[in-house]
Every structure is written in structure tokens, then in C-alpha cells.
N, CA, C and O atoms as a Tripos MOL2 file, in Angstrom:
@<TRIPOS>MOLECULE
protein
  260   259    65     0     0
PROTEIN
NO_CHARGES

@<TRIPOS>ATOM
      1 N          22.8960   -0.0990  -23.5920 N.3       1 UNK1
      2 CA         22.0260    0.0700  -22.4510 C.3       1 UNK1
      3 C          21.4690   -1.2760  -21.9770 C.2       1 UNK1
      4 O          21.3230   -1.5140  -20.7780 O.2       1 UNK1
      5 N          21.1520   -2.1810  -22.9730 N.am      2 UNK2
      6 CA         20.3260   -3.4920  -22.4910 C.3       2 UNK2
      7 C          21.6940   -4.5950  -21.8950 C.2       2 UNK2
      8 O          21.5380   -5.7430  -21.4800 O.2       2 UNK2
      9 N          22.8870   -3.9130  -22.0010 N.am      3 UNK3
     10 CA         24.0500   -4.6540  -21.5350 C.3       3 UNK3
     11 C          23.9680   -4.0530  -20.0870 C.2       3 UNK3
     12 O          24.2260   -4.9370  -19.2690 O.2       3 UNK3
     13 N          23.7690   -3.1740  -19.6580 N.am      4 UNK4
     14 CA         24.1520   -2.4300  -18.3470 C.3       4 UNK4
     15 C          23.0150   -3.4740  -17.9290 C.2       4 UNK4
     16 O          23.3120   -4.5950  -17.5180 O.2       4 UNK4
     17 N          21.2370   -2.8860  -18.1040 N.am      5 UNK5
     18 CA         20.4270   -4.2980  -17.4670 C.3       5 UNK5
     19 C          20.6410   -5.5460  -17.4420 C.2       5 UNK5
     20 O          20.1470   -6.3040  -16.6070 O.2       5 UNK5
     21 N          21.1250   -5.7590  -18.0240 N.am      6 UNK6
     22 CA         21.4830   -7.3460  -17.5800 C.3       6 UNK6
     23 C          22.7070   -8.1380  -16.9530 C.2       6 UNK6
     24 O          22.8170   -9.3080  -16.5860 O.2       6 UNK6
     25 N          23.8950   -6.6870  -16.9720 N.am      7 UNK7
     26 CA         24.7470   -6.9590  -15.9610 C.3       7 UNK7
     27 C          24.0470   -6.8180  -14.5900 C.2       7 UNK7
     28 O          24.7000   -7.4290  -13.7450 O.2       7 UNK7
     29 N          23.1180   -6.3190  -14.1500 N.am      8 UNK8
     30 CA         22.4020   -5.6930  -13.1170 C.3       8 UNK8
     31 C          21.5800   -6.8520  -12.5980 C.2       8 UNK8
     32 O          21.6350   -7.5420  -11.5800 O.2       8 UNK8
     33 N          21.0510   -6.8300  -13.3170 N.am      9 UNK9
     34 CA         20.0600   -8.2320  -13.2020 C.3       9 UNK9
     35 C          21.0200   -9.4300  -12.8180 C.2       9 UNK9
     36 O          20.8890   -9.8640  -11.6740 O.2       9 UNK9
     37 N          22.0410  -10.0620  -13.6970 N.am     10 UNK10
     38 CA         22.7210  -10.5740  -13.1260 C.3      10 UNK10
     39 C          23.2940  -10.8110  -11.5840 C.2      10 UNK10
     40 O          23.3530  -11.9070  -11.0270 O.2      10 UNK10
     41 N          23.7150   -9.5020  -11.0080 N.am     11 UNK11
     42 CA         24.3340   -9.2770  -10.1320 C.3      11 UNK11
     43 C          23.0160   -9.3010   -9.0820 C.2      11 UNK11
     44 O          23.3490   -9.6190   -7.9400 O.2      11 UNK11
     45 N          22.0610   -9.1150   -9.2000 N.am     12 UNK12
     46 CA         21.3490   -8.9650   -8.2460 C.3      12 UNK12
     47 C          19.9090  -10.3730   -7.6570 C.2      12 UNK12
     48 O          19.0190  -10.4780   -6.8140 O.2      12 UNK12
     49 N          20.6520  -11.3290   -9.0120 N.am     13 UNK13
     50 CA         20.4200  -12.6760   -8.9860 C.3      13 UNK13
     51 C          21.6340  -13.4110   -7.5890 C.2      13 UNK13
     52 O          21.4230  -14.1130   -6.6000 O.2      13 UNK13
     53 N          23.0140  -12.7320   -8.2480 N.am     14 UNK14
     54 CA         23.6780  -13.3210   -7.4180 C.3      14 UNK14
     55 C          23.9110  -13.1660   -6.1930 C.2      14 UNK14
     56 O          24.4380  -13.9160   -5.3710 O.2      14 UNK14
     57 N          23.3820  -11.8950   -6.0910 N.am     15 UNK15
     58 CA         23.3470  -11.4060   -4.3580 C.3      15 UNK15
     59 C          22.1610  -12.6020   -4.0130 C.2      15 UNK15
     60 O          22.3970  -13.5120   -3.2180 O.2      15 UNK15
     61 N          20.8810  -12.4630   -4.7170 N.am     16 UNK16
     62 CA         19.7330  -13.2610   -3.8000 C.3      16 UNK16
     63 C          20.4820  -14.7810   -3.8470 C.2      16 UNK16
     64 O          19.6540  -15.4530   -3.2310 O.2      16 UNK16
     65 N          21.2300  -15.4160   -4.1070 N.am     17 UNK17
     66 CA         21.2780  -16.4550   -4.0570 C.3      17 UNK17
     67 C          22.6350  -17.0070   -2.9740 C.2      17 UNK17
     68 O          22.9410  -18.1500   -2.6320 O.2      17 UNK17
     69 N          23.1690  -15.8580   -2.6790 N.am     18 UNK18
     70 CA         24.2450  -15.7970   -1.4590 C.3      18 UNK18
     71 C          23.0680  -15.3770   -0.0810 C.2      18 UNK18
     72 O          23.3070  -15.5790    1.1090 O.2      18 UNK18
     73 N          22.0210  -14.8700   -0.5440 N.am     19 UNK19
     74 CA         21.5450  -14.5650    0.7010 C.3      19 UNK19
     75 C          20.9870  -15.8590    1.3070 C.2      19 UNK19
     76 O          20.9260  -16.1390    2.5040 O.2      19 UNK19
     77 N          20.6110  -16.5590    0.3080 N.am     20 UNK20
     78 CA         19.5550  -17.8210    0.7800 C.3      20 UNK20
     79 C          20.8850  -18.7960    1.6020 C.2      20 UNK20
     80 O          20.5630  -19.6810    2.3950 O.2      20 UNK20
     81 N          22.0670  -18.5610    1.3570 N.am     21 UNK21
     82 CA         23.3040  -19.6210    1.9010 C.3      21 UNK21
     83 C          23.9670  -19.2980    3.0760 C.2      21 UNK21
     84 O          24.6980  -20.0030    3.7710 O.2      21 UNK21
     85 N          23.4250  -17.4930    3.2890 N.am     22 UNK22
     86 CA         23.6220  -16.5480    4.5150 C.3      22 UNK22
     87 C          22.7740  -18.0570    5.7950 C.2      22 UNK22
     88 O          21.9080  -18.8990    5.5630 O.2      22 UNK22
     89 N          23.7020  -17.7010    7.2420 N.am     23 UNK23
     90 CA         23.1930  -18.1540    8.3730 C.3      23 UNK23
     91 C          22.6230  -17.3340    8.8080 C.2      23 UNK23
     92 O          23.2490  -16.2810    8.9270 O.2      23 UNK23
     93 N          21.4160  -17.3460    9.1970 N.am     24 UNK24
     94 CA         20.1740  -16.1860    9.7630 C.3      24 UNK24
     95 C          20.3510  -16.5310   10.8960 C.2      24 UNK24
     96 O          20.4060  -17.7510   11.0530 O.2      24 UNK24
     97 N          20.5150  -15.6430   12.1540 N.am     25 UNK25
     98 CA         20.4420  -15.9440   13.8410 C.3      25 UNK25
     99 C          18.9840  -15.9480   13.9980 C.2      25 UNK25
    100 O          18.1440  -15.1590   13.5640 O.2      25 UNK25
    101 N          18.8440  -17.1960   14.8390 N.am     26 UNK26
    102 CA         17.7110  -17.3780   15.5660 C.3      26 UNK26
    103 C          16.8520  -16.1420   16.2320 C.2      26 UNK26
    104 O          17.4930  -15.1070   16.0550 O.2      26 UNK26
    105 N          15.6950  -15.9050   16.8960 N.am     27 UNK27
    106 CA         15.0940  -14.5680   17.1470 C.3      27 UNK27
    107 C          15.8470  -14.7310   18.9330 C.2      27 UNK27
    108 O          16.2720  -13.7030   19.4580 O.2      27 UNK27
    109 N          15.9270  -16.0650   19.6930 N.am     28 UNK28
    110 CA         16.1850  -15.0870   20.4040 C.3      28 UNK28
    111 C          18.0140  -14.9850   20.9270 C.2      28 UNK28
    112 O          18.4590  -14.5160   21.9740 O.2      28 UNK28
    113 N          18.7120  -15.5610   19.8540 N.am     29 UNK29
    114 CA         20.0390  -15.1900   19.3600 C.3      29 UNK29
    115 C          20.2150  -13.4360   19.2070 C.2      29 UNK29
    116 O          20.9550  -12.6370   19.7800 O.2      29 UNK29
    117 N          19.3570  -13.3100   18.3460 N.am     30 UNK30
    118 CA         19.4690  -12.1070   17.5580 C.3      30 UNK30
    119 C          19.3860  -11.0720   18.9560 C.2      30 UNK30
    120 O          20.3280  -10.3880   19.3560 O.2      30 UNK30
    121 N          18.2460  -11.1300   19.4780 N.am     31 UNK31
    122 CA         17.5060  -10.3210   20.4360 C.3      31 UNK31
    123 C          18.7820   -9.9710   21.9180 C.2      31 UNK31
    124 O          18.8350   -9.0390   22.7210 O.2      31 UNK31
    125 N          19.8290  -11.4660   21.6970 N.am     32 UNK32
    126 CA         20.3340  -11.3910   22.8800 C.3      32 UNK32
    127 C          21.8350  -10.6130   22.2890 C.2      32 UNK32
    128 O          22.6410  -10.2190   23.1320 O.2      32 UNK32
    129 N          22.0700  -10.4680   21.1050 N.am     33 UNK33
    130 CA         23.0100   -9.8830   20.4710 C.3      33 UNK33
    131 C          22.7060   -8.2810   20.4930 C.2      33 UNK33
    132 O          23.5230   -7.4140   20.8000 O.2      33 UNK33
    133 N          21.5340   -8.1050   20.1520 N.am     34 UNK34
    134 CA         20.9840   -6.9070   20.1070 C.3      34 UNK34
    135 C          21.4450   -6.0820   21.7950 C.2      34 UNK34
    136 O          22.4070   -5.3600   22.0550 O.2      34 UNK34
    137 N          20.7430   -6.3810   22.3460 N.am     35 UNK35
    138 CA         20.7350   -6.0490   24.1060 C.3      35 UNK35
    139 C          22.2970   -5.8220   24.4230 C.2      35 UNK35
    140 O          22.7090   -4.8230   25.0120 O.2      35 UNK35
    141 N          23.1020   -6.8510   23.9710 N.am     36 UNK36
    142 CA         24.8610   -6.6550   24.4170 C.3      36 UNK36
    143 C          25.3230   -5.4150   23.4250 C.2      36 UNK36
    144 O          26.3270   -4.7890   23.7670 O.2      36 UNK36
    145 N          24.6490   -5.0400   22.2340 N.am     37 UNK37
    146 CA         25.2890   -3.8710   20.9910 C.3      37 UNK37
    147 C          24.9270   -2.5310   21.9570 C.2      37 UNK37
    148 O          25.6820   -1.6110   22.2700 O.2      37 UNK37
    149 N          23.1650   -2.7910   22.4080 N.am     38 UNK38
    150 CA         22.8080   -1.6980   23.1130 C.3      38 UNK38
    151 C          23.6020   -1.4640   24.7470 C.2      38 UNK38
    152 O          23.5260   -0.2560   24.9720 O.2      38 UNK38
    153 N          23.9400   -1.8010   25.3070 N.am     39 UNK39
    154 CA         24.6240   -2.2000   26.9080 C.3      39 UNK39
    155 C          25.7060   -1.6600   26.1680 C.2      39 UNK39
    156 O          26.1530   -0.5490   26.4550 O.2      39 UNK39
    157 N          26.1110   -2.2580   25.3580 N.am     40 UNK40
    158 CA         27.7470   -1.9120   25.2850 C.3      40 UNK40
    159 C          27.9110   -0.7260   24.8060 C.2      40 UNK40
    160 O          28.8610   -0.0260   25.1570 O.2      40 UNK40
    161 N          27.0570   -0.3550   23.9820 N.am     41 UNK41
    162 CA         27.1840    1.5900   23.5830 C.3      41 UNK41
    163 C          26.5430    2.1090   24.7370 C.2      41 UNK41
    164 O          27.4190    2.6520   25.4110 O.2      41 UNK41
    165 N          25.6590    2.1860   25.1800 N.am     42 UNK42
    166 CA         25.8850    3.1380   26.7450 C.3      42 UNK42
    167 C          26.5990    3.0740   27.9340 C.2      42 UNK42
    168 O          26.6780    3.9560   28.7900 O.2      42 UNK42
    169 N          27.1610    1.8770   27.9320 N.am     43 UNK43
    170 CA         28.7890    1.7590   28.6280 C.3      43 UNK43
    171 C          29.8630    2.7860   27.7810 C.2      43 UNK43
    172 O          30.6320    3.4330   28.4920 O.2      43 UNK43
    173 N          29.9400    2.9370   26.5590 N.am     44 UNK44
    174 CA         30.8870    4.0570   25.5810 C.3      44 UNK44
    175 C          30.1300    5.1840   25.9310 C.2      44 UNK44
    176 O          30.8560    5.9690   26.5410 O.2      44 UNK44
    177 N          28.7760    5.6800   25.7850 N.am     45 UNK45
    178 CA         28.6550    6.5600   26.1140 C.3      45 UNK45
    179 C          28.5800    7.3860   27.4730 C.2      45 UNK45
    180 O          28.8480    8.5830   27.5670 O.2      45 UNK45
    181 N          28.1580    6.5230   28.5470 N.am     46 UNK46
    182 CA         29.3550    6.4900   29.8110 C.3      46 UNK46
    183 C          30.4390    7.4690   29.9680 C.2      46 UNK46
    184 O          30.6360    8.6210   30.3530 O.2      46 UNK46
    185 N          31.2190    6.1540   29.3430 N.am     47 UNK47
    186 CA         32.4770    6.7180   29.4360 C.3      47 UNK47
    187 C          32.9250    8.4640   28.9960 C.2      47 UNK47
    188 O          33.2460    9.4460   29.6660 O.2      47 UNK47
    189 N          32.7350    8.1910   27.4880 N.am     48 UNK48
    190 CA         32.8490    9.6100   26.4610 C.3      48 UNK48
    191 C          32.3860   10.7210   27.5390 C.2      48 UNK48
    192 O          33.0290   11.7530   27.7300 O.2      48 UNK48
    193 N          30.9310   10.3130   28.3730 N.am     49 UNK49
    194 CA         30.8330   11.9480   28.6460 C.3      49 UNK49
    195 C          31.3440   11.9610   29.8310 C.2      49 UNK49
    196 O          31.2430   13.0370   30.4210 O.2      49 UNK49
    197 N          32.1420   10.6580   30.6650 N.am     50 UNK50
    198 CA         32.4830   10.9130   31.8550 C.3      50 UNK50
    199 C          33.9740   11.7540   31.3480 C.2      50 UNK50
    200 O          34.1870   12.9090   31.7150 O.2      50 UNK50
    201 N          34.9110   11.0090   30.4870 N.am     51 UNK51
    202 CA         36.0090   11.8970   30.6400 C.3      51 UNK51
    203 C          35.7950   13.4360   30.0640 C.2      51 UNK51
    204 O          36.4730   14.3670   30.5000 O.2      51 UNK51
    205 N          34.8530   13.5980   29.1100 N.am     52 UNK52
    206 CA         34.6910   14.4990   28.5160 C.3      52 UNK52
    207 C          34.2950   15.6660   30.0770 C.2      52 UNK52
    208 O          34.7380   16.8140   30.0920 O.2      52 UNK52
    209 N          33.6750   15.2660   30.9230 N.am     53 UNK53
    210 CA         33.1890   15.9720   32.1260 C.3      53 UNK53
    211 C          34.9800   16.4670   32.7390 C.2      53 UNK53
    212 O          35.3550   17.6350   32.8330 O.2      53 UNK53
    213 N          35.7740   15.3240   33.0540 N.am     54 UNK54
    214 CA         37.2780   15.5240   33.5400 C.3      54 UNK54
    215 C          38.0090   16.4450   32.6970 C.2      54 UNK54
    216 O          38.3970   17.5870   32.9460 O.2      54 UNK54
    217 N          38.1220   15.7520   31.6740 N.am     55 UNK55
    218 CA         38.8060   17.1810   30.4560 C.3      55 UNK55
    219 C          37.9710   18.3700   30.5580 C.2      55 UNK55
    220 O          38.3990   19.0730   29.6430 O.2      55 UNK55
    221 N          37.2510   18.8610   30.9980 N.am     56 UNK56
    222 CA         36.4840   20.6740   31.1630 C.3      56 UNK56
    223 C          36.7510   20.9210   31.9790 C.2      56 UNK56
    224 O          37.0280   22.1080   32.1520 O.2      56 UNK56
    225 N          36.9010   19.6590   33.4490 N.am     57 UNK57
    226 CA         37.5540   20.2180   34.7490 C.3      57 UNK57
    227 C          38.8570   20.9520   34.5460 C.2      57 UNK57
    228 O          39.0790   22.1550   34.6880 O.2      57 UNK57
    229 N          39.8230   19.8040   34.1180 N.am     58 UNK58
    230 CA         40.8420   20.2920   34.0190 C.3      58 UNK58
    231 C          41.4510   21.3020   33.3650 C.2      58 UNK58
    232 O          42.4800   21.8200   33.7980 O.2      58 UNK58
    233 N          40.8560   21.6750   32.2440 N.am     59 UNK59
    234 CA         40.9530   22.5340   31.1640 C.3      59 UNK59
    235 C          40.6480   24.4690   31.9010 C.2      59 UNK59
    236 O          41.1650   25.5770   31.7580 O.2      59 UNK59
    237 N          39.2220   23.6950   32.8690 N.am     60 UNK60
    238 CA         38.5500   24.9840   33.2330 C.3      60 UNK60
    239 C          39.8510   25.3630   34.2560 C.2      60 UNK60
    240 O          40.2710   26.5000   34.0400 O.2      60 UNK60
    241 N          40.5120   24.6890   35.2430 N.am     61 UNK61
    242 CA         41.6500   25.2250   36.1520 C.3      61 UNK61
    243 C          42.7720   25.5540   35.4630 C.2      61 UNK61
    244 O          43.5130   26.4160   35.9360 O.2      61 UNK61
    245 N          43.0720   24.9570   34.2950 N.am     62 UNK62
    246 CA         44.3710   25.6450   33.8270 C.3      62 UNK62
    247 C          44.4250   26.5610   33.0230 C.2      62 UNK62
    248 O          45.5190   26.9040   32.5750 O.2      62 UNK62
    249 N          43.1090   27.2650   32.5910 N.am     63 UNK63
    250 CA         42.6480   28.4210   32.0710 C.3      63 UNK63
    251 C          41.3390   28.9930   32.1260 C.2      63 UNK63
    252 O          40.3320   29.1370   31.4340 O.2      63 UNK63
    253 N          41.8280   29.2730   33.3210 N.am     64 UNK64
    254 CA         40.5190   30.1920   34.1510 C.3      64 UNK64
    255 C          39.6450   31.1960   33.8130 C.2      64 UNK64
    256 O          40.2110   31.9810   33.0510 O.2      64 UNK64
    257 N          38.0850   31.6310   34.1380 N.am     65 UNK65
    258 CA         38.0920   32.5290   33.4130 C.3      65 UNK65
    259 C          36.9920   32.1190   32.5220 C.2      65 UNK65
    260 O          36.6650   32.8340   31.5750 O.2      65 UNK65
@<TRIPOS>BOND
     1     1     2 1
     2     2     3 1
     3     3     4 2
     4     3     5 am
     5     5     6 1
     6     6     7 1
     7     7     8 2
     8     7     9 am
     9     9    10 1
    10    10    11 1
    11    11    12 2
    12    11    13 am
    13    13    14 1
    14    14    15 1
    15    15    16 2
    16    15    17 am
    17    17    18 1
    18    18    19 1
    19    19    20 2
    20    19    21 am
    21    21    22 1
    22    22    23 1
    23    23    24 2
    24    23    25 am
    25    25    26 1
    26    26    27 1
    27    27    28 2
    28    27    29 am
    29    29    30 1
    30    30    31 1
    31    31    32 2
    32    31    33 am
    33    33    34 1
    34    34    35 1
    35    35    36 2
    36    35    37 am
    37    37    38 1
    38    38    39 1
    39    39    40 2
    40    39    41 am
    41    41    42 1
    42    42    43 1
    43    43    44 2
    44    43    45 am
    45    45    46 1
    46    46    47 1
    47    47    48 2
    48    47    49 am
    49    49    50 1
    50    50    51 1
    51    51    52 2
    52    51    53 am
    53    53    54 1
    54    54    55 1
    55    55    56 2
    56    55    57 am
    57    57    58 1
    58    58    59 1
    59    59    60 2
    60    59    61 am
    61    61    62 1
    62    62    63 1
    63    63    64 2
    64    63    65 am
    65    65    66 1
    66    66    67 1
    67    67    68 2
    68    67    69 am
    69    69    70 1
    70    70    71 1
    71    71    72 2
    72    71    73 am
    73    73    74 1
    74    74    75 1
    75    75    76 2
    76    75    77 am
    77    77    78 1
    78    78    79 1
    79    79    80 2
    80    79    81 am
    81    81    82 1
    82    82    83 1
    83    83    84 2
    84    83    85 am
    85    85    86 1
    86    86    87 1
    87    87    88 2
    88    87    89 am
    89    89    90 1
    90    90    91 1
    91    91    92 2
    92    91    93 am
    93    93    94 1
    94    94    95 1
    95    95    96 2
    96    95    97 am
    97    97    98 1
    98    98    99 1
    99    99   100 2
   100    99   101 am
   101   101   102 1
   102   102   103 1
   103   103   104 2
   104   103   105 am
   105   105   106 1
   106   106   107 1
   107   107   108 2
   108   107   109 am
   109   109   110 1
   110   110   111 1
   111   111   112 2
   112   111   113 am
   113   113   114 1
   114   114   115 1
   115   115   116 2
   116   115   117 am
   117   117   118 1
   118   118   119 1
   119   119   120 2
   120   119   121 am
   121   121   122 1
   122   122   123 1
   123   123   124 2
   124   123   125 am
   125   125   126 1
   126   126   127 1
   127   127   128 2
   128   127   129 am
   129   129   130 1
   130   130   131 1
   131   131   132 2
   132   131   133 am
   133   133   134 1
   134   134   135 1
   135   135   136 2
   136   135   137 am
   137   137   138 1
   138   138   139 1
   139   139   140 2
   140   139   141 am
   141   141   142 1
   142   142   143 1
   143   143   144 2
   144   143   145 am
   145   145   146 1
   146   146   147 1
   147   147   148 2
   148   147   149 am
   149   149   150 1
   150   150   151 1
   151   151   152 2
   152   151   153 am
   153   153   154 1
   154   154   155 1
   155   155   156 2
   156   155   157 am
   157   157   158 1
   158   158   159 1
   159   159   160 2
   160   159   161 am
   161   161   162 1
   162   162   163 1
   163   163   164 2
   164   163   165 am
   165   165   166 1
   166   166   167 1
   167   167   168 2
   168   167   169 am
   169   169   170 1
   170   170   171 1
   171   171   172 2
   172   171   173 am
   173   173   174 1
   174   174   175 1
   175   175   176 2
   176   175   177 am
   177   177   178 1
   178   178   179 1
   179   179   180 2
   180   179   181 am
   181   181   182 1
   182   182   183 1
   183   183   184 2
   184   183   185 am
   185   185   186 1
   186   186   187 1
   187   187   188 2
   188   187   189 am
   189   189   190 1
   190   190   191 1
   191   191   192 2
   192   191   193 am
   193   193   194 1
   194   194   195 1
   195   195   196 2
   196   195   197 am
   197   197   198 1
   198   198   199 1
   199   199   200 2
   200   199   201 am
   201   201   202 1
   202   202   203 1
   203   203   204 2
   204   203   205 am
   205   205   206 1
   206   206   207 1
   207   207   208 2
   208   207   209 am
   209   209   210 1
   210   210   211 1
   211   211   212 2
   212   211   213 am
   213   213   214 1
   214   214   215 1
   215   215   216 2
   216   215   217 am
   217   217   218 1
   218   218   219 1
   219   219   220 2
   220   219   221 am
   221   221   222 1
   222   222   223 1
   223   223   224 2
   224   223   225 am
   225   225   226 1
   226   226   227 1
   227   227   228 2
   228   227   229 am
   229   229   230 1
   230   230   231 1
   231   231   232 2
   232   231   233 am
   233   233   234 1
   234   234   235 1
   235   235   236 2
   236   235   237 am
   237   237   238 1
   238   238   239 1
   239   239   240 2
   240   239   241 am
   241   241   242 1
   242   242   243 1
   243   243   244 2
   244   243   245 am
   245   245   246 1
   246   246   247 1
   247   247   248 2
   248   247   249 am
   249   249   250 1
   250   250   251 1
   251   251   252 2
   252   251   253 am
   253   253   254 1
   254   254   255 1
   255   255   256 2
   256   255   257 am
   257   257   258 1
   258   258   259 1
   259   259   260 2
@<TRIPOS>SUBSTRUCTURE
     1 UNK1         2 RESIDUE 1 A UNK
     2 UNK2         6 RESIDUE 1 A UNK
     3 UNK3        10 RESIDUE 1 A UNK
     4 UNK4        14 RESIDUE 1 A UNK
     5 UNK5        18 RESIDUE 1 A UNK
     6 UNK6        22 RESIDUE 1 A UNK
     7 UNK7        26 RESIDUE 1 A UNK
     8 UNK8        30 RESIDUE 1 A UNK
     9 UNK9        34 RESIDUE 1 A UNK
    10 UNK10       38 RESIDUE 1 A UNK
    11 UNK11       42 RESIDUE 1 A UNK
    12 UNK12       46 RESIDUE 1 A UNK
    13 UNK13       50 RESIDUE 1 A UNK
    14 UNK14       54 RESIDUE 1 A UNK
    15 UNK15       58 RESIDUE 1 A UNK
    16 UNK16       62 RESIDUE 1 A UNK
    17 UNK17       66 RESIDUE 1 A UNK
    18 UNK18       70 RESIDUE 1 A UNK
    19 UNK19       74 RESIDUE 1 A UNK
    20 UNK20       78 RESIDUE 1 A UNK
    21 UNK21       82 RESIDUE 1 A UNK
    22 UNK22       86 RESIDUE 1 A UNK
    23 UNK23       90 RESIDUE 1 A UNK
    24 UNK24       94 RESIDUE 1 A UNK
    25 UNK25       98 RESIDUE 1 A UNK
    26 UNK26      102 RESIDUE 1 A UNK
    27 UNK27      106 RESIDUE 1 A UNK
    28 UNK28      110 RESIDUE 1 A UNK
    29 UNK29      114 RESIDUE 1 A UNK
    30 UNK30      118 RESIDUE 1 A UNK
    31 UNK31      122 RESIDUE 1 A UNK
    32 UNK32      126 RESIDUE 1 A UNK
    33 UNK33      130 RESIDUE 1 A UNK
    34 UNK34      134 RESIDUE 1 A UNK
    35 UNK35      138 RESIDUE 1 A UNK
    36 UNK36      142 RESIDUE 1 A UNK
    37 UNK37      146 RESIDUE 1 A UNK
    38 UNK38      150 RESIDUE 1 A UNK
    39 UNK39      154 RESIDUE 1 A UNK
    40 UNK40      158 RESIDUE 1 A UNK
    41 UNK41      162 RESIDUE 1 A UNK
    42 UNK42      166 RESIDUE 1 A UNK
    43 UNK43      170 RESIDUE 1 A UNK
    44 UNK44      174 RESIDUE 1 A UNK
    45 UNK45      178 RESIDUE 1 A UNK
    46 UNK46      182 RESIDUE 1 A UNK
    47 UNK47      186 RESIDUE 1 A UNK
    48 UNK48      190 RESIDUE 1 A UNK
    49 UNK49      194 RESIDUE 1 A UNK
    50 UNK50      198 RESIDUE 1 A UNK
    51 UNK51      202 RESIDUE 1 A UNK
    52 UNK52      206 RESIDUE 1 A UNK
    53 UNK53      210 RESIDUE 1 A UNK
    54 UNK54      214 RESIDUE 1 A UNK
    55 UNK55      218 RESIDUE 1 A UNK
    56 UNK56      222 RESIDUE 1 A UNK
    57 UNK57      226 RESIDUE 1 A UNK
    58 UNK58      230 RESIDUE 1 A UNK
    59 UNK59      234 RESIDUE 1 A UNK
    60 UNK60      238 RESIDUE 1 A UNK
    61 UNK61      242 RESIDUE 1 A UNK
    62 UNK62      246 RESIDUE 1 A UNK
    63 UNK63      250 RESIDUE 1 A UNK
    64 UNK64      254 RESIDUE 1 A UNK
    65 UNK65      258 RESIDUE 1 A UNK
């Protein structure tokens, strides 16, 4: 058991010490990355429900009813 903790411990030494070597984006890097993730998923979601609107059209005329 005191082998499992200290493989653990280990490993979670080595994560913090990859994090400190991680490049952190600037705030307003980040902020301007953020805004293009958000824009760009409601451009997909857009889309999704525009064809999704065409596929019921079409669906609804070729099986009427």
C-alpha cells in the first residue's frame, strides 16, 4: 500500500513540475481565443439546426402525413 502512495505522489510531483514549463496565454490572448471557440460553435450550431430544419422539409414531402 505505501508503494501505491508513493508511486502517486511521485506522479503528481511530476505533473506539477511540467505544469510550471507549460506556456500560459496571456489574459487577453486567452479572452480572444475564447470569443473565436464561442463564434465558432454558434456558427455549428447555425448550421446543425439550419439543415436539420431542410432535412424535416424534405422528409415531411416525401412522407406525408
Amino acid at each position: 500500500m505505501k508503494k501505491i502512495f508513493s508511486k502517486v505522489r511521485t506522479y503528481l510531483d511530476e505533473v506539477a513540475t511540467e505544469m510550471r514549463k507549460a506556456s500560459w496565454p496571456q489574459r487577453r490572448e486567452l479572452i480572444s481565443h475564447t470569443v473565436i471557440t464561442l463564434v465558432a460553435s454558434f456558427v455549428l450550431a447555425l448550421f446543425i439546426f439550419g439543415a436539420d430544419r431542410v432535412i424535416s422539409y424534405v422528409l415531411d414531402i416525401v412522407y406525408p402525413g
